[in-house]
C-alpha positions in Angstrom: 0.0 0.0 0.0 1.1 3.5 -1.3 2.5 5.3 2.6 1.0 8.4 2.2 -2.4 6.8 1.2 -2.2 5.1 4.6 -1.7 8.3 6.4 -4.8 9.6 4.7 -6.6 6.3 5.6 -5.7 6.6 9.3 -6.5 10.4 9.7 -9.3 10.9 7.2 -11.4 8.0 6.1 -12.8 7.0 9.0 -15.1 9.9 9.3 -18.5 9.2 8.3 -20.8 11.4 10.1 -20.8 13.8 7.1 -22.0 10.5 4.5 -26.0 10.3 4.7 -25.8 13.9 3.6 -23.7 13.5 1.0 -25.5 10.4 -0.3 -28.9 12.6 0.4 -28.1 15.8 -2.2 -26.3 12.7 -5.3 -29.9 11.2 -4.7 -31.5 14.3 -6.0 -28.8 15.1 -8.3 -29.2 14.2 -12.3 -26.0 13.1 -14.0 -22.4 12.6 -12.4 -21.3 14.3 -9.4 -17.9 16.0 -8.8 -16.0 14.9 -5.4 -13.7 17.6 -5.0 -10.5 16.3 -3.1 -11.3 13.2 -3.1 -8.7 11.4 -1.7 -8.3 8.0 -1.5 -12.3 7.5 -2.1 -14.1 8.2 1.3 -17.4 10.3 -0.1 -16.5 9.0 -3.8 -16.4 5.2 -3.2 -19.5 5.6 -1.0 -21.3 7.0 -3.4 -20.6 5.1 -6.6 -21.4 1.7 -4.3 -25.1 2.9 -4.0 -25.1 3.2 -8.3 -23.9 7.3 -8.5 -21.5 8.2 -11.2 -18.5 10.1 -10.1 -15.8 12.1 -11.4 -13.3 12.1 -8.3 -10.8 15.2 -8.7 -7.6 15.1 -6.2 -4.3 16.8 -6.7 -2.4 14.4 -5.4 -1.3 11.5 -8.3 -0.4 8.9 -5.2 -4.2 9.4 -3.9 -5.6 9.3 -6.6 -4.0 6.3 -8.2 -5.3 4.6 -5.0 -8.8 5.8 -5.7 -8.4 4.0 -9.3 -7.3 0.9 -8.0 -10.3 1.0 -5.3 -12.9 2.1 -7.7 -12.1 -1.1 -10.3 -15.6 -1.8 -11.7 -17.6 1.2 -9.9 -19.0 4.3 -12.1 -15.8 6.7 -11.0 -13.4 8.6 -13.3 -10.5 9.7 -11.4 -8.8 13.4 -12.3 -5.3 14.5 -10.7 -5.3 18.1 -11.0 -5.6 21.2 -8.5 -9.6 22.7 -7.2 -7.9 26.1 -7.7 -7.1 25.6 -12.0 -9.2 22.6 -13.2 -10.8 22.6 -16.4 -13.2 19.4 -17.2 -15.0 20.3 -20.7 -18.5 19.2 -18.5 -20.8 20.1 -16.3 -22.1 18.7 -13.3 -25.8 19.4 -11.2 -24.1 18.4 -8.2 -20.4 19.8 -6.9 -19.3 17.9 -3.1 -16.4 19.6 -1.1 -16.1 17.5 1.7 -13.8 17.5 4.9 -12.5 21.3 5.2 -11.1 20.6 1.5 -11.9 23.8 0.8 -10.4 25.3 3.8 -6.6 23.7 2.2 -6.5 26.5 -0.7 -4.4 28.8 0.5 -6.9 32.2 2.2 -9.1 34.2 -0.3 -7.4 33.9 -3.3 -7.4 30.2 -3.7 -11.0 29.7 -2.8 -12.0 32.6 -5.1 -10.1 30.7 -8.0 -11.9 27.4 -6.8 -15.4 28.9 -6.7 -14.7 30.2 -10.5 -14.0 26.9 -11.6 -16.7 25.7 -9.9 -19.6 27.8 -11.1 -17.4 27.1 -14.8 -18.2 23.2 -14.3 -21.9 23.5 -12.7 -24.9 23.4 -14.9 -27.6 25.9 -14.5 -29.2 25.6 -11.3 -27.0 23.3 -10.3 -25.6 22.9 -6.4 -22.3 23.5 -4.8 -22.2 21.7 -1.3 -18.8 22.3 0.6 -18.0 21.5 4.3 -16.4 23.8 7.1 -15.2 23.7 10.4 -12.9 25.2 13.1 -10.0 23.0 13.6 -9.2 24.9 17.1 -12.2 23.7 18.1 -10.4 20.4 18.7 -9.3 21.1 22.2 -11.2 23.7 24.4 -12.9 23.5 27.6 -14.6 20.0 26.3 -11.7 18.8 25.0 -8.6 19.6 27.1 -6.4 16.4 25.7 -4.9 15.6 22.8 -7.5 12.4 21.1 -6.0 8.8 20.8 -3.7 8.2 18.1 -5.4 6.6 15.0 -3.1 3.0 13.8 -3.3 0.5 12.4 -1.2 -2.7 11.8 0.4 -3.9 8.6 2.2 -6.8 8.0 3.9 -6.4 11.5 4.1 -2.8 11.0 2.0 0.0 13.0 1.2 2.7 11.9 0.0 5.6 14.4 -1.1 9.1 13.8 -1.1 11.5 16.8 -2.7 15.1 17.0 -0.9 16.6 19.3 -2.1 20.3 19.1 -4.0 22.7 16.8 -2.4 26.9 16.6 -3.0 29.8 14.9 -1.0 31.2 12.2 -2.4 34.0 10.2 -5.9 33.4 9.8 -4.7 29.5 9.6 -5.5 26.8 12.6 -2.0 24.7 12.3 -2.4 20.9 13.1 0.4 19.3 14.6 1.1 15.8 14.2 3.7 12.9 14.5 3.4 9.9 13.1 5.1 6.9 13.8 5.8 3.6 12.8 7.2 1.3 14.4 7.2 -3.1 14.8 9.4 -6.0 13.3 12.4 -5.1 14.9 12.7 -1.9 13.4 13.6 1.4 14.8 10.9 3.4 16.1 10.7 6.5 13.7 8.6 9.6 13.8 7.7 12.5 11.1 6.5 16.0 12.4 3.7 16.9 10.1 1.4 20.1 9.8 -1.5 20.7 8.1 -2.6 24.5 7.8 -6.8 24.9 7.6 -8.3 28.8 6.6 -10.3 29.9 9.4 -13.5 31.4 7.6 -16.2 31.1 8.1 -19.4 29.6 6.3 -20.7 33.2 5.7 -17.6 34.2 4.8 -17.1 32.0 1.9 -21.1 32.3 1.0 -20.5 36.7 0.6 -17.2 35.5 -1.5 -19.2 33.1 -3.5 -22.2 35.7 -3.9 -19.5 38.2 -5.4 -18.7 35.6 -8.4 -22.2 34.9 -9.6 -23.4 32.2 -6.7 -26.8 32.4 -5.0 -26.7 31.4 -1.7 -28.8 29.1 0.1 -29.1 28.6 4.0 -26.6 26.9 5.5 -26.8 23.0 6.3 -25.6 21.2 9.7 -23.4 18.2 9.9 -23.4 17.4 13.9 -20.5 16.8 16.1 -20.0 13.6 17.7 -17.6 12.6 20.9 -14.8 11.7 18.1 -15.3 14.3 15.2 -16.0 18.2 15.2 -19.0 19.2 13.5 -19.3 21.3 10.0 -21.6 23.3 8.6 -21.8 22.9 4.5 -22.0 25.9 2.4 -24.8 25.6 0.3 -23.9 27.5 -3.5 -26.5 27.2 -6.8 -25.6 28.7 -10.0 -27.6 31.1 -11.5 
């Protein structure tokens, strides 16, 4: 298995508060749906099992070639390329951002240049759905300690992924991780890594999206659970 496909694994695809929404709007949605950042298949997989076509767009070429493999025999085309500068020659009824992907594109600017390709590849009327959340919000008075590591064992080898804290660094929340891996004799080793989420707001990004031609519908809900925050999904139509 592709190692940084694993790490995704471990600290992404076992989320699935978020899916019954997801499978909810591709229900009512004619035609193929686009999963933006769609990793190693978590929405896109789930989707195409219950008989929905999907184009699966990720920027990175090890995720995605994992989403190939996975999807053998399931209605999904896989795309590398980048949300801010993709260009598809279609258009879609139905547009999914799931999981703070859109919270990965680098403050205004990026966003701005995701939401034009968007409204580029949506068909009249058609629905942009894209998920927010606070990423500070993983440790405050509720949650004081850091969450258990996420592992797994493979072929001897574990695999654990700890959060260890969540900063702030212009208008970014930084999340601080190690992994480690460790197991057949082997040397213990660890990797600092940081992801860096936008801290905006759902409003925010729906007075942005408003500016480039959106209309804007209310807000949905996706609820917190002991384990996961909760997000609240911008809801974008084309005119």
């Amino acid at each position: 298995m592709r190692l940084e496909a694993l790490w995704h694994d471990l600290e992404c695809g076992a989320y699935d508060l978020d899916l019954p929404f997801w499978r909810r709007l591709a229900e009512r949605a004619p035609g193929p749906v686009l999963d933006v950042g769609a990793g190693t298949g978590r929405v896109t997989l789930d989707l195409a099992d219950r008989g929905v076509t999907v184009v699966a767009l990720d920027a990175d070429p090890s995720l995605a070639e994992t989403l190939r493999e996975r999807a053998a025999g399931l209605p999904v085309e896989v795309v590398v390329a980048d949300a801010r500068e993709f260009a598809l020659g279609r258009r879609f009824s139905l547009v999914l951002v799931p999981m703070q992907t859109l919270q990965l594109l680098d403050g205004a600017a990026g966003r701005a240049a995701f939401l034009r390709c968007a409204l580029d590849h949506l068909e009249p009327g058609g629905l942009l759905a894209a998920a927010l959340s606070d990423a500070a919000d993983c440790f405050d008075d509720e949650h004081a300690t850091p969450p258990p590591p996420q592992a797994c064992e493979l072929d001897g080898v574990r695999y654990a992924s700890h959060l260890l804290a969540v900063t702030h660094e212009d208008g970014r929340a930084a999340l601080h991780r190690v992994r480690e891996v460790s197991g057949r004799g082997r040397t213990t080793e660890y990797e600092d890594v940081v992801v860096r989420l936008d801290r905006v707001s759902a409003d925010e990004v729906a007075a942005q999206a408003r500016e480039l031609g959106f209309l804007d519908e209310p807000h949905a809900l996706i609820p917190e659970s002991d384990e996961y925050l909760g997000s609240t999904v911008v809801m974008l139509r084309a005119p």
